[in-house]
C-alpha positions as CSV (number, residue, x, y, z in Angstrom):
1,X,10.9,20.7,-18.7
2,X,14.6,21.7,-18.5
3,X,15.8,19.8,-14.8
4,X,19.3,20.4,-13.8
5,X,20.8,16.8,-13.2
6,X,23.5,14.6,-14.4
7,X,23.6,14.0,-18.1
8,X,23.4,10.4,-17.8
9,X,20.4,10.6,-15.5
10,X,18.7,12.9,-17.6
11,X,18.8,10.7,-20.7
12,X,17.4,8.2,-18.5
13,X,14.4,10.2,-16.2
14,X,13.6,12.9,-19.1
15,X,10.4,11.1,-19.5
16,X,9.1,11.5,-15.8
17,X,10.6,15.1,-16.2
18,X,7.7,15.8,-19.2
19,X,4.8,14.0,-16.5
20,X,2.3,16.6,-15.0
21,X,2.8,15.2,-11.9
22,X,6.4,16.0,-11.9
23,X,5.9,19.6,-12.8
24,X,3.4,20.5,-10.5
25,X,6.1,19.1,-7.6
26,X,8.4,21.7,-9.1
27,X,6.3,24.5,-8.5
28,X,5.5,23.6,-5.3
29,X,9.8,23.1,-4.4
30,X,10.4,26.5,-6.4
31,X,7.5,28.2,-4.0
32,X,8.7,26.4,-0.5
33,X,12.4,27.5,-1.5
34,X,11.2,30.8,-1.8
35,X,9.0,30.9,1.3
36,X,11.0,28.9,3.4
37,X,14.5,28.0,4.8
38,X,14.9,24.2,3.0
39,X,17.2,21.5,2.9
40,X,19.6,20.8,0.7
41,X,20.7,23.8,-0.8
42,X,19.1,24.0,-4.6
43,X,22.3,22.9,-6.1
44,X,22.5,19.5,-3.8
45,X,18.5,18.2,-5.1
46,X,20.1,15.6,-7.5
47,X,23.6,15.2,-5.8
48,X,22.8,11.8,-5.5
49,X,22.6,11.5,-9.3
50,X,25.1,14.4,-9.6
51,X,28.0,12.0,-7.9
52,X,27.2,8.6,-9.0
53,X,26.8,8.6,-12.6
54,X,23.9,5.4,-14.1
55,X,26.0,3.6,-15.4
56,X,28.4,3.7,-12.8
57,X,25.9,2.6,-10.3
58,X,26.5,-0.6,-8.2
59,X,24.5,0.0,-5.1
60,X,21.5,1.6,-4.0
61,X,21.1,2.6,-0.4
62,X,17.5,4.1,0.3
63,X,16.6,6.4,2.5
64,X,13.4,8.8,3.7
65,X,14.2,12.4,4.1
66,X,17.0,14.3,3.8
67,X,18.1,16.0,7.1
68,X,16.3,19.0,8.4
69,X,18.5,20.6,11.0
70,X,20.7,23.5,9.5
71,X,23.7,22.4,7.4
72,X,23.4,19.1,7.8
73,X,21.6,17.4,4.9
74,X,23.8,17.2,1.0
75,X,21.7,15.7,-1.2
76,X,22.9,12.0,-0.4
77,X,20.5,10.2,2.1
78,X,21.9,9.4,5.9
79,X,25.0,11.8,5.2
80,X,26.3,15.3,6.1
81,X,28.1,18.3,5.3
82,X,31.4,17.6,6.0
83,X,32.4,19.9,8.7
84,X,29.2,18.4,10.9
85,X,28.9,16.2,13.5
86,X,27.3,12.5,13.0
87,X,23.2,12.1,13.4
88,X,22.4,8.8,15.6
89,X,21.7,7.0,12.0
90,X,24.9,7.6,10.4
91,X,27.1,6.8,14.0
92,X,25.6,3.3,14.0
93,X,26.5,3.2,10.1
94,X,29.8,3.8,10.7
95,X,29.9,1.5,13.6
96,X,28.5,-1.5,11.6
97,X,31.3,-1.2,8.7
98,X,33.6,-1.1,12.0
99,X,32.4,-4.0,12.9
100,X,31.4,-6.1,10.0
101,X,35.0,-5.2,7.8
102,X,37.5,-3.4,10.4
103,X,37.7,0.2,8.4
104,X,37.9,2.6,11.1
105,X,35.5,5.1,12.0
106,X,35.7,8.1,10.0
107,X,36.0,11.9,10.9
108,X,34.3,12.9,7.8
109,X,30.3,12.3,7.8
110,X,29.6,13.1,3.7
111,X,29.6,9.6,1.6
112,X,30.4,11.4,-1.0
113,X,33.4,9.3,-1.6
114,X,30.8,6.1,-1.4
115,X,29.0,8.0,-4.2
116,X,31.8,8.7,-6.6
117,X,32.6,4.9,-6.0
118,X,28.9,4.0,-7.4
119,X,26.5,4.2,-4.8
120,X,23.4,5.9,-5.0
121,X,22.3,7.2,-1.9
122,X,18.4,8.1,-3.0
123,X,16.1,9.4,-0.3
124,X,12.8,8.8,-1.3
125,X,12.0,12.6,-0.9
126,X,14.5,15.3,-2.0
127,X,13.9,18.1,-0.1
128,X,12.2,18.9,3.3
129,X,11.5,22.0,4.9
130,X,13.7,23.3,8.0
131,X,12.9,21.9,10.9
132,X,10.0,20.2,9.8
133,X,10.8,16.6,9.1
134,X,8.2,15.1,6.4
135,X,6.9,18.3,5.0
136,X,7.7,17.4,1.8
137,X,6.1,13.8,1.6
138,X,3.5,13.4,-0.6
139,X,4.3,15.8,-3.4
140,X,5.4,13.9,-5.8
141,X,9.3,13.5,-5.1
142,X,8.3,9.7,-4.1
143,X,6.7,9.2,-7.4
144,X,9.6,10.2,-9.3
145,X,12.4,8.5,-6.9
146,X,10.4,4.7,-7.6
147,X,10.7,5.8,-10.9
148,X,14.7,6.2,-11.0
149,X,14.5,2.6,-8.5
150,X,12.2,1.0,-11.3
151,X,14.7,2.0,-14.5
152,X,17.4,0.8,-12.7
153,X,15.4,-2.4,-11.9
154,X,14.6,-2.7,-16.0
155,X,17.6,-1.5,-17.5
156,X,20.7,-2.8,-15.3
157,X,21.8,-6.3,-14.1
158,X,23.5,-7.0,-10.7
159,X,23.2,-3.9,-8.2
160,X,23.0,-4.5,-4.6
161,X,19.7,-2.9,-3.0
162,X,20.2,-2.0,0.8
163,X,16.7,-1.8,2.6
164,X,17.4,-0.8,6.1
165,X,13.9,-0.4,8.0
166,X,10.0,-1.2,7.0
167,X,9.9,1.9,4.4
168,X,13.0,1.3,2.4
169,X,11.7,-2.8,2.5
170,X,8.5,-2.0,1.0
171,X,10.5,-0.6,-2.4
172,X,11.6,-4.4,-2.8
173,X,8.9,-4.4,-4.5
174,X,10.2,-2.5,-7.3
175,X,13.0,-4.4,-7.5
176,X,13.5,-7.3,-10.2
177,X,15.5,-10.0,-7.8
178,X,16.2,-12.5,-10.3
179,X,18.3,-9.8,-11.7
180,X,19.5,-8.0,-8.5
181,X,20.4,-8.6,-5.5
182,X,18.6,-7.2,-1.8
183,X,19.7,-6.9,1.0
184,X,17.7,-6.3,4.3
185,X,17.6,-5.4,7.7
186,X,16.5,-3.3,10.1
187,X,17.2,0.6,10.2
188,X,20.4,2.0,11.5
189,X,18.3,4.9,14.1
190,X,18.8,4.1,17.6
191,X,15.4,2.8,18.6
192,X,15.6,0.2,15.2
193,X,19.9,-0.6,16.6
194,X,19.2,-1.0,20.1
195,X,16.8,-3.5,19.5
196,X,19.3,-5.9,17.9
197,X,17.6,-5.2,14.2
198,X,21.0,-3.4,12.7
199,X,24.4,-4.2,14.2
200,X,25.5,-7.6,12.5
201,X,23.8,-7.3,9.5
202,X,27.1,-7.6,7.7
203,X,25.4,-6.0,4.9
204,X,28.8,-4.0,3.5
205,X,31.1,-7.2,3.5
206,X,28.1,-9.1,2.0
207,X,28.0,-6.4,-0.6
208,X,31.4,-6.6,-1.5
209,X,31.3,-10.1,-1.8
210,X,28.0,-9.9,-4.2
211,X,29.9,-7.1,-6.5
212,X,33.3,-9.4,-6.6
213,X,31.6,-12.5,-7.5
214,X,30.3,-10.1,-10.8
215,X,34.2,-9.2,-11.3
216,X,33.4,-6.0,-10.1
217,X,35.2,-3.0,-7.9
218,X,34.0,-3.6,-4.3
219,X,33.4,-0.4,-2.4
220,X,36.0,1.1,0.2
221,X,33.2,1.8,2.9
């Protein structure tokens, strides 16, 4: 089937795009678009891909579901529309890279500018009904988002994995680590933070160091 991503994805996903599993979860995002408020808009489903071309990519942050309050969620997992304010997650994001490399904390909430830089931000489901966090588990989006974390795995040497909390861990699994490199900790949310499971993880310096050691471009977090 004809999907609407990034030419250099598409070349590499077209086969999961021909699977029946893959069109019967596009009927049922077509239908829930139609029948319900949803989040991201339909152009922002594959911003992710959209921003950070596969052969650009360098790291791969993993998140669960996109955002499900109104004009919050982009397409890239743990950020927001530019003009919002910060969800819990994100704040204690921002104040790790404070922390860990001294950039200060930013007005802007999208990581779009991490994106164009090469990081995928890949949420393990692309779409969610309003106000309904989860709704769209299960339908076959986390089929097709191992897939892209399994190519990548196969195809590409040297990009940084960043598992923050027990779901995005279990996808290490996925991941070749003789070729790659993983990173993990616990998640950024409040109730994981507090805990002492996220601040001092280091985890952006330590990428930067991993990318520079492969002569490439570190990241301006």
């Amino acid at each position: 089937m004809n999907v609407t991503i990034a030419p250099s994805w598409k070349t590499q996903l077209q086969d999961e795009f021909e699977q029946p599993y893959f069109q019967q979860l596009a009927q049922f995002v077509k239908k829930e678009y139609t029948d319900h408020v949803c989040y991201p808009k339909g152009k922002d489903i594959f911003a992710a891909f959209d921003h950070c071309a596969y052969d650009d990519t360098k790291v791969v942050i993993i998140g669960q579901d996109p955002y499900h309050g109104p004009s919050q969620a982009n397409g890239l997992c743990f950020s927001v529309q530019e003009h919002m304010p910060h969800p819990p997650s994100l704040i204690n994001i921002f104040k790790e890279i404070e922390k860990d490399i001294g950039t200060a904390y930013p007005k802007n909430g999208s990581l779009e500018r991490w994106a164009k830089q090469g990081v995928l931000l890949l949420n393990a489901t692309l779409t969610v009904r309003a106000h309904s966090a989860g709704s769209h588990q299960g339908k076959g989006w986390e089929t097709f988002t191992d897939a892209v974390i399994r190519t990548l795995s196969k195809k590409r040497e040297g990009v940084v994995f960043l598992l923050w909390g027990g779901f995005a861990k279990k996808k290490s699994s996925l991941v070749d680590t003789i070729k790659h490199h993983v990173l993990t900790s616990g998640h950024p949310s409040p109730l994981s933070a507090n805990r002492g499971y996220w601040f001092g993880n280091g985890h952006f310096g330590k990428t930067n160091a991993l990318l520079q050691q492969q002569g490439k471009v570190p990241i301006v977090w």
